[in-house]
C-alpha positions, -999 to 999 in steps of 0.1 A, spaced: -2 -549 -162 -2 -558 -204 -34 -552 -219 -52 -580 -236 -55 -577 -274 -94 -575 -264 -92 -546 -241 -73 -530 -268 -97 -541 -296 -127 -530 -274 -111 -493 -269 -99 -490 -303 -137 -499 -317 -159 -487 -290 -163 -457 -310 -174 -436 -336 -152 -424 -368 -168 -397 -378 -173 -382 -343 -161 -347 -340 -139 -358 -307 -124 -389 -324 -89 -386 -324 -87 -347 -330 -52 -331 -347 -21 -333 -317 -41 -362 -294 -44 -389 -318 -49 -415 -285 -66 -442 -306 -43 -445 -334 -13 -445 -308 -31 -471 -291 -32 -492 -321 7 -491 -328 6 -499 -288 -15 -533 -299 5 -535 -327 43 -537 -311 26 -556 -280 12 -587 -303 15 -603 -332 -13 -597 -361 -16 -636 -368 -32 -631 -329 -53 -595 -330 -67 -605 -366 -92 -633 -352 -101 -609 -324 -103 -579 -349 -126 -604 -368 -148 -617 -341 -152 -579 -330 -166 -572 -366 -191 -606 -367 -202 -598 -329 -207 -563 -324 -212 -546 -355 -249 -555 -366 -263 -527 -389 -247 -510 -418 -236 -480 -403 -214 -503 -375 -199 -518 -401 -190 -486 -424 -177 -478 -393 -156 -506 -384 -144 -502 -418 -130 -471 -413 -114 -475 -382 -95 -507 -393 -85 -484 -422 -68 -457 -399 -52 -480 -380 -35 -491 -411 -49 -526 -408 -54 -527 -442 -21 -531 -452 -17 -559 -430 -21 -594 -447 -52 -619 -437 -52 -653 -437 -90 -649 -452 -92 -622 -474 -121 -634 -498 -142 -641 -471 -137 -610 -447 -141 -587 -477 -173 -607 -492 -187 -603 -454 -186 -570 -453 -203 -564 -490 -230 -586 -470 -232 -565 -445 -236 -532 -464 -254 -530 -491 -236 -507 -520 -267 -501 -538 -279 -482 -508 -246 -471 -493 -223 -469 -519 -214 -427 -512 -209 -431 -477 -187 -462 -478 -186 -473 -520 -150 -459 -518 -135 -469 -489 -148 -509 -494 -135 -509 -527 -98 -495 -515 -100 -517 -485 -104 -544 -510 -80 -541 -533 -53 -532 -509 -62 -566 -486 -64 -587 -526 -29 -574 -535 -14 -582 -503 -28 -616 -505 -20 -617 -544 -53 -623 -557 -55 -590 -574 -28 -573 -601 -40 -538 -603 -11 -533 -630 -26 -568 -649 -62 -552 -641 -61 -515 -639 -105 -515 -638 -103 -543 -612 -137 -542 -589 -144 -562 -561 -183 -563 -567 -174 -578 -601 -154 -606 -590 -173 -642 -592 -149 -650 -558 -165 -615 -540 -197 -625 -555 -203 -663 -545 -184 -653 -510 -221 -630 -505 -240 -654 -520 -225 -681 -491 -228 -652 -464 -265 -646 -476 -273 -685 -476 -253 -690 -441 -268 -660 -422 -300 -647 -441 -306 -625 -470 -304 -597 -446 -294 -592 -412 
């Protein structure tokens, strides 16, 4: 019986990153999982559950920072959005780079500019010092978050 994107999206996210036993050298299961998801489906249909996953179950910082870097591993990142303004301002809502900046500064600002070139909002040969949490489109995309859902959540 074929998995349902969601079963995969719930194994491939029930988890934690930085965990010791997540996916250690010679049984990367979660990342083979993901190109398992990845032939099985299309990403125009594991995005929106990829997305919901992230508005429904990650509710504090750290869930995010760690969402984050699992869609990062499984090379999710380099996979086009129909959204990308408004899943990248979402997650600057959600985690606060004045506070978190060295445990997730880096890998928000990456995850940014690779999803901003894919969708061809960003020329990092035009703007070299491009940063996400100076651009007015980042910026009012919190500000709409923020007035949608609450300074903080």
């Amino acid at each position: 019986m074929k998995k349902s994107i969601q079963d995969y999206t719930e194994y491939l996210f029930h988890c934690t990153f930085t965990d010791e036993s997540f996916d250690p050298e010679d049984h990367e299961d979660h990342l083979k999982a993901s190109w398992e998801l990845f032939d099985a489906y299309d990403w125009a249909n594991i995005y929106p559950i990829w997305k919901q996953y992230l508005h429904s179950h990650c509710d504090t910082p750290a869930k995010v920072i760690n969402f984050v870097n699992l869609y990062v591993y499984y090379e999710a990142g380099d996979k086009s959005i129909p959204d990308p303004i408004d899943f990248i301002s979402y997650l600057y809502y959600r985690v606060d780079m004045d506070q978190y900046w060295d445990e997730a500064g880096e890998l928000f600002e990456s995850l940014a500019i690779n999803i901003l070139t894919h969708a061809k909002l960003v020329n990092m040969i035009a703007d070299p010092y491009y940063s996400p949490l100076k651009d007015e489109r980042i910026l009012n995309g919190i500000a709409r978050w923020r007035a949608r859902c609450g300074k903080t959540q």
